[in-house]
N, C-alpha and C positions, 0 to 999 in steps of 0.2 A: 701625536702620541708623545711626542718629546715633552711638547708644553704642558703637557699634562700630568708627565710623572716627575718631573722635574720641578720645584719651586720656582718661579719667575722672581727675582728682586722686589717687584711692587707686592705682592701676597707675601714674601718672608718681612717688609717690611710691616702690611698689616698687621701679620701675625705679632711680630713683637710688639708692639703698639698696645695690640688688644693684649697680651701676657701683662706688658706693664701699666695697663690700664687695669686691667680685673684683679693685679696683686694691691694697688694701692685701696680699690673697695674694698678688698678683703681684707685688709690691715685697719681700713677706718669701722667696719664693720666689727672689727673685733676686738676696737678700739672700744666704740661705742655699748657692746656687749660685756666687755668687762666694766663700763661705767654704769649702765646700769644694773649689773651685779652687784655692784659694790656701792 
């Protein structure tokens, strides 16, 4: 139950990973969306 409600080190460290993995597509993404805007 502990392990469970508690984050373990290895998943917070996923967790940030995937955060700073999915902000950098979302900046290339919106990158790329204003280039073909414009």
């Amino acid at each position: 139950l502990d392990a469970l409600t508690r984050p373990t080190p290895k998943s917070s460290i996923i967790r940030r990973s995937n955060e700073r993995l999915s902000r950098r597509l979302d900046s290339a993404h919106v990158c790329a969306t204003v280039r073909f805007i414009a």
